[in-house]
N, C-alpha and C positions, 0 to 999 in steps of 0.2 A: 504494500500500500504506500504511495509516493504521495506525501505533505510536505508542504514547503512553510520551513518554520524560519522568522528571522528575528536574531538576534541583537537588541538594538541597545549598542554600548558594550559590546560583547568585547573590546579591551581592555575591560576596567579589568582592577585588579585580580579579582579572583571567579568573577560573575563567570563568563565565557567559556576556563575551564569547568566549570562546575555543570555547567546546561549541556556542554558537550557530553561530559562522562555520564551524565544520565541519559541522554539520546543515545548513546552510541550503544547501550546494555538494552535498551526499549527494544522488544521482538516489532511490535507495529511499528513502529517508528526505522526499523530495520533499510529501509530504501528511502529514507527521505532526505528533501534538499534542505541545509541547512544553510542560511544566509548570513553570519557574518560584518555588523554593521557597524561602524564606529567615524569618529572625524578625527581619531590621532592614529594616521598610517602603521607608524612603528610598533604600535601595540596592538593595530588587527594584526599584524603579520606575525609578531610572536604569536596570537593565539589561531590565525591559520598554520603556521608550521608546525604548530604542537598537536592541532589536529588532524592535518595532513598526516604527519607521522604513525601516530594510534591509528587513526583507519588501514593505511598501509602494513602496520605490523602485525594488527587485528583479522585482516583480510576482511574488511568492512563494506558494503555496498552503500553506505550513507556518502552521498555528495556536499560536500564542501563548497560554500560562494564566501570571497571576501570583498566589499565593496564598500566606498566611501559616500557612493551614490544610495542617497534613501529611496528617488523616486525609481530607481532601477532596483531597490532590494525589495521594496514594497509589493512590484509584481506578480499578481496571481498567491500571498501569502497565502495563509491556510490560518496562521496565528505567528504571532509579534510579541514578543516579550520587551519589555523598558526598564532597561536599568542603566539612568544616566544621572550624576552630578555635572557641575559647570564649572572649568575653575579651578581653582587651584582647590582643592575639597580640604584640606586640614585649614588650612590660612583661613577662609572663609565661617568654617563653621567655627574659629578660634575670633573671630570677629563677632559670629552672632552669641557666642557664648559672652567673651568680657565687656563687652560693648556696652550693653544693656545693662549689667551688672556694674561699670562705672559709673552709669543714670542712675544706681538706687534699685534696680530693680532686682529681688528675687530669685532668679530662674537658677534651676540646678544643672541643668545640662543642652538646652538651647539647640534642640535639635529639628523635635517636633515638637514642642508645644512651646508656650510663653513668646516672649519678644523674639528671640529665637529664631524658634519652628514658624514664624508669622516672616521672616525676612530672609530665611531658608525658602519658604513658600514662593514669596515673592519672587526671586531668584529663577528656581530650579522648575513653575510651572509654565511657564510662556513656553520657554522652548517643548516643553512636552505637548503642550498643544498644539505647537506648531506640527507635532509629532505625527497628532491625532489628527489632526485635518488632513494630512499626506493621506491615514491610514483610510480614512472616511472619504477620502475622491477615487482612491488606486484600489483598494482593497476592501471595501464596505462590508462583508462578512465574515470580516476575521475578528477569531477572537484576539482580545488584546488581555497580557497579563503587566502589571506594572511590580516594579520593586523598589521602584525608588520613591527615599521620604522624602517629606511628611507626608506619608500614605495617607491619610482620611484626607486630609487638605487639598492633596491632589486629585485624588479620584472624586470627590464631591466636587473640586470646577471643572474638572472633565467634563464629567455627566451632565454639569450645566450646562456648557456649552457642548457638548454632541450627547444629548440624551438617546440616540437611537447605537449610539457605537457599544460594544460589546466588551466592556473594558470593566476584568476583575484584578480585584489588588493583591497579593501576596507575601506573606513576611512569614520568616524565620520561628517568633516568639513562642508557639503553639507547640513547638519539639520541647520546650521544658518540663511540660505535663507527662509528655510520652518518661522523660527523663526521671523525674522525679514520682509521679504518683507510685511506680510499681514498688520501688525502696520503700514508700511513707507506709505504704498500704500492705506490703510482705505476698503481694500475690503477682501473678504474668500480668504484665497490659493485657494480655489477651480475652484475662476475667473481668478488664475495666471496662464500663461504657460510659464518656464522659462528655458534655458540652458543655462550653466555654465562649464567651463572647462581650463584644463592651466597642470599644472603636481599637484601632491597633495603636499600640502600645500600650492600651489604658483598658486591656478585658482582664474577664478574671473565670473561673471554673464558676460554671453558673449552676450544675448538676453532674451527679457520679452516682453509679451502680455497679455491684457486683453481679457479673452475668451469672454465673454460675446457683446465687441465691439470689436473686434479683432485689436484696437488698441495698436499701441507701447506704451510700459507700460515705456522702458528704459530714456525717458527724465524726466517721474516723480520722478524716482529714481533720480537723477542726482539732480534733481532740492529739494527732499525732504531729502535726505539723509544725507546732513551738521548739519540741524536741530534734526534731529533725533539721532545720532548719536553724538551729542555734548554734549548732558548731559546722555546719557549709560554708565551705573555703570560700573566697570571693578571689577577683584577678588579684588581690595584692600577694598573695602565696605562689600563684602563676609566676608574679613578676620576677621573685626572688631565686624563682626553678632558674627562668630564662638568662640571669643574670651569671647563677653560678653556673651555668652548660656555658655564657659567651668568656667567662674567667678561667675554663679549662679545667672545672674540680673533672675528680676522677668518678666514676660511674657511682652511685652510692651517696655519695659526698654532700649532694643534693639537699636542700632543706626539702621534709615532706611536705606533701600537700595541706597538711592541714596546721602547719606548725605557724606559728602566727597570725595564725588567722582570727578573725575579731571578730566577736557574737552577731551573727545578721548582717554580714558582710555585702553592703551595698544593698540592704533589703529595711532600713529605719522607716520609712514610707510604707514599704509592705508591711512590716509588720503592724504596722499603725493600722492599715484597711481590715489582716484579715483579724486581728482582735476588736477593734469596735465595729466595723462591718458585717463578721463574720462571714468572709468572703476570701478563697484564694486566687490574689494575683498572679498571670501567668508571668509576667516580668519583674525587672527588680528597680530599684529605687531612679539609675541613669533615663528610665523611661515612663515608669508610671509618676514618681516626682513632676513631671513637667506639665501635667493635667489637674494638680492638688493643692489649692490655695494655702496649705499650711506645711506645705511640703520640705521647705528650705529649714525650717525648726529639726524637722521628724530625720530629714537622709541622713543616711552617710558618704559625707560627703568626700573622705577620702576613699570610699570604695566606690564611688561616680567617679574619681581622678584616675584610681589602678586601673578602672573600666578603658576610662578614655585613651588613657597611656598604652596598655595591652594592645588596646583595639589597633590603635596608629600604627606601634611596631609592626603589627600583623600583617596590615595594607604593604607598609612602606618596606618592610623587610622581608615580606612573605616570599614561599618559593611556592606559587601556583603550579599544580597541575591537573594532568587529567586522572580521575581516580576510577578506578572499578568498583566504587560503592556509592550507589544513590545519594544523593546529598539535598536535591531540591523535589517538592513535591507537584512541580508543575509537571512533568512526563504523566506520572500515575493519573492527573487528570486527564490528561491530553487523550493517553491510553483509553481511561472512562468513556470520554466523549467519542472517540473513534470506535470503541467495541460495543459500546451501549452497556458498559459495567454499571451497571447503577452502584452507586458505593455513599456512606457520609464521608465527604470531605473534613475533616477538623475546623479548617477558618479559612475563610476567604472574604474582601471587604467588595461590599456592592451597597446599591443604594439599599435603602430601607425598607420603606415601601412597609412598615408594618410590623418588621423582623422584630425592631425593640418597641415596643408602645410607648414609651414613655419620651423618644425620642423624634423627628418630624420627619417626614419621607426621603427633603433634598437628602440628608446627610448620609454619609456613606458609612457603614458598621461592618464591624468583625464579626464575622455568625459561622458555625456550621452550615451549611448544605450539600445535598443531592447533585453528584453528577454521573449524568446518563447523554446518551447520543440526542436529546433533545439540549445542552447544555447543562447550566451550573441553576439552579433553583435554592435561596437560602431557607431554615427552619427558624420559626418565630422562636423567639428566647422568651413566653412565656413566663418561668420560673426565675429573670431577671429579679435580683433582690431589689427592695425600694430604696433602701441608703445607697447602694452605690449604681444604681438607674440615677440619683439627685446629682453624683458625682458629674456623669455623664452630661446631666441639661447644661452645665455650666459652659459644657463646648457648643452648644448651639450657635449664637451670636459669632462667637470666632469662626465656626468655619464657611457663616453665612458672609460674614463682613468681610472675610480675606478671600471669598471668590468674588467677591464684587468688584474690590480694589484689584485684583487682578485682571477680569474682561472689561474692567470698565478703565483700566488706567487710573484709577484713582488714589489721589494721595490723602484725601479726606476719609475717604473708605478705609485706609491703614490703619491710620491712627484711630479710627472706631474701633478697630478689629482690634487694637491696643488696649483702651480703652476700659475693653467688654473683656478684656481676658484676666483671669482670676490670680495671676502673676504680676497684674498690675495696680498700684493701690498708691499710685501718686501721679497727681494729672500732670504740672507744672511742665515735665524734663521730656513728658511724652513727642512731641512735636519736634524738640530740637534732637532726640534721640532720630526718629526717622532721617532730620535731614542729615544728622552726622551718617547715616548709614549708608543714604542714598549719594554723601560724598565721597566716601569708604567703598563702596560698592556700585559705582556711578554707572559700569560698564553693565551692569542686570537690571539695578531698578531706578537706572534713569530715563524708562520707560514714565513712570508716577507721575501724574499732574497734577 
């Protein structure tokens, strides 16, 4: 079966390899064209020659396109994947992190949410629309999967602006559940059945059952999850591995994983929700923090640092490749859709439309759904708890007002979207903050008027 899947940004650091290694192990996906798209030459060519190579040593029938042209990789797609930043990406988001924080303001990690995630947005969605409007002239019935954040932000002015495009969002966050519940709980995933949902970065385990006794799994957690989570390492115990492996200790030598490690390592914020919520967050403090008006009290804030630090080295030093072990779960859909697997999918971000009630249609949410050869269908979250459904409303205005200052050019729209965001609790520096950013950043958001 020949589908022509294209890969948009497929240089970045580690994206490209990872979508390759899963396509090239897919039996359906076995003879498909794989397109290849990026605007910095030198880094599609590493990730064509690496793919080139695996296919070759593989004896693979999957074809390889590398091209710099979008309206020539867009042709006859099938589905389009988006994983792009702008930019110099650490410089920038080291912008929208202290920037804001020299104006007084709050935010813990400035990614996607708070003043931040609002000048992140700003930034990194125009050209994705630009994206979308290619994919909506050349290719109107492909699916589109996006990766890049601020995921709810994006795909809510997407959808504004091309509500007929078929464009689901995708994140990482959802494998911690797979990671942790089976440890907390003492049984296989296999016995769990769990949904989980909220908007991305900011869901949490909404329900959990034991298949096997179809009992409620959610008071164990509840009741097992203090302990378990009290002594989990955070990156700052990572950092200390990677520092004595670049000093030459000798094998052993090694500080262990969990030896300095600090009670709720980068989890002050979680553990804040799931004791007065009673609710567990799928993430940890560098990202549900940024959605929490009380947040910068509660983190920890050196385990959002070891986060960020980790994170960097890994981009910036990493040695990408291609792996023989699944890593992204967008194939396993792909697969659904082309066999008509009907399967629950974990999480995926699409409009509302109802999924959370408590939240208004435009917005885009993290939910479970059904995918079968008719497409991706989400499951209402129902059983959404009401304290932290309240956390939720809070983002309404924000991701209403920063799609507007986006299709609308607006600079008056920003600073609303400021304004109304729960990271912000001082009017005065608002306005001069935008403009310092938009003189910081003049090349993305000197678009604003």
């Amino acid at each position: 079966m020949s589908n022509r899947i294209v890969l948009i940004g497929a240089g970045s650091a580690q994206f490209g390899f990872d979508m390759l290694g899963d396509i090239f192990q897919s039996a359906p996906l076995a003879e498909a064209e794989v397109v290849l798209l990026d605007i910095d030459e030198l880094a599609l060519a590493r990730v064509k020659r690496a793919g080139d190579q695996f296919v070759s040593d593989h004896g693979l029938k999957v074809r390889l396109v590398a091209t710099t042209d979008r309206s020539e990789a867009l042709q006859g797609a099938d589905f389009c994947v988006i994983a792009i930043e702008v930019g110099d990406r650490f410089a920038l988001w080291e912008q929208d992190r202290t920037i804001p924080q020299q104006y007084g303001f709050r935010q813990v990690f400035g990614e996607n949410g708070g003043p931040g995630g609002l000048f992140h947005s700003l930034r990194v969605v125009p050209p994705i629309l630009e994206i979308c409007a290619d994919i909506e002239r050349i290719c109107p019935e492909a699916w589109v999967f996006n990766y890049s954040n601020p995921m709810s932000r994006i795909c809510t002015t997407v959808h504004r602006r091309f509500p007929d495009l078929k464009l689901v969002g995708l994140c990482h966050e959802i494998a911690s559940l797979y990671q942790h519940l089976p440890k907390m709980l003492d049984t296989a995933m296999a016995n769990i059945e769990f949904r989980a949902g909220g908007l991305n970065h900011f869901s949490v385990l909404v329900e959990a059952r034991y298949r096997d006794s179809g009992k409620d799994a959610y008071p164990d957690v509840l009741e097992r999850a203090p302990d378990y989570f009290e002594d989990l390492p955070g990156f700052g115990s990572i950092l200390k591995q990677l520092a004595a492996q670049e000093a030459g200790s000798t094998p052993g030598s090694e500080p262990a994983l969990r030896e300095g490690a600090s009670a709720w390592a980068e989890r002050g914020v979680f553990r804040e929700i799931l004791e007065k919520f009673k609710v567990l967050p799928i993430t940890t403090d560098s990202h549900i923090g940024e959605y929490v008006q009380w947040a910068h009290d509660a983190a920890d804030h050196k385990g959002i640092l070891d986060f960020y630090i980790y994170y960097k080295q890994w981009v910036l030093r990493g040695d990408p490749q291609i792996r023989e072990t699944r890593t992204e779960r967008l194939v396993k859909i792909i697969e659904g859709m082309l066999l008509d697997r009907r399967y629950e999918e974990a999480a995926v971000n699409i409009p509302n439309r109802g999924l959370i009630p408590s939240l208004p249609e435009f917005m885009v949410v993290e939910v479970p759904a059904w995918v079968d050869g008719s497409g991706i269908e989400g499951i209402r979250l129902d059983a959404m708890p009401k304290g932290f459904a309240g956390l939720l409303t809070n983002q309404v205005a924000v991701h209403d007002l920063t799609a507007e200052a986006i299709l609308n050019a607006s600079k008056e729209a920003a600073i609303q979207a400021l304004l109304v965001d729960v990271n912000v609790d001082r009017v005065a520096p608002v306005a001069d903050l935008v403009e310092m950013m938009i003189s910081q950043q003049g090349e993305y958001l000197g678009y604003l008027k």
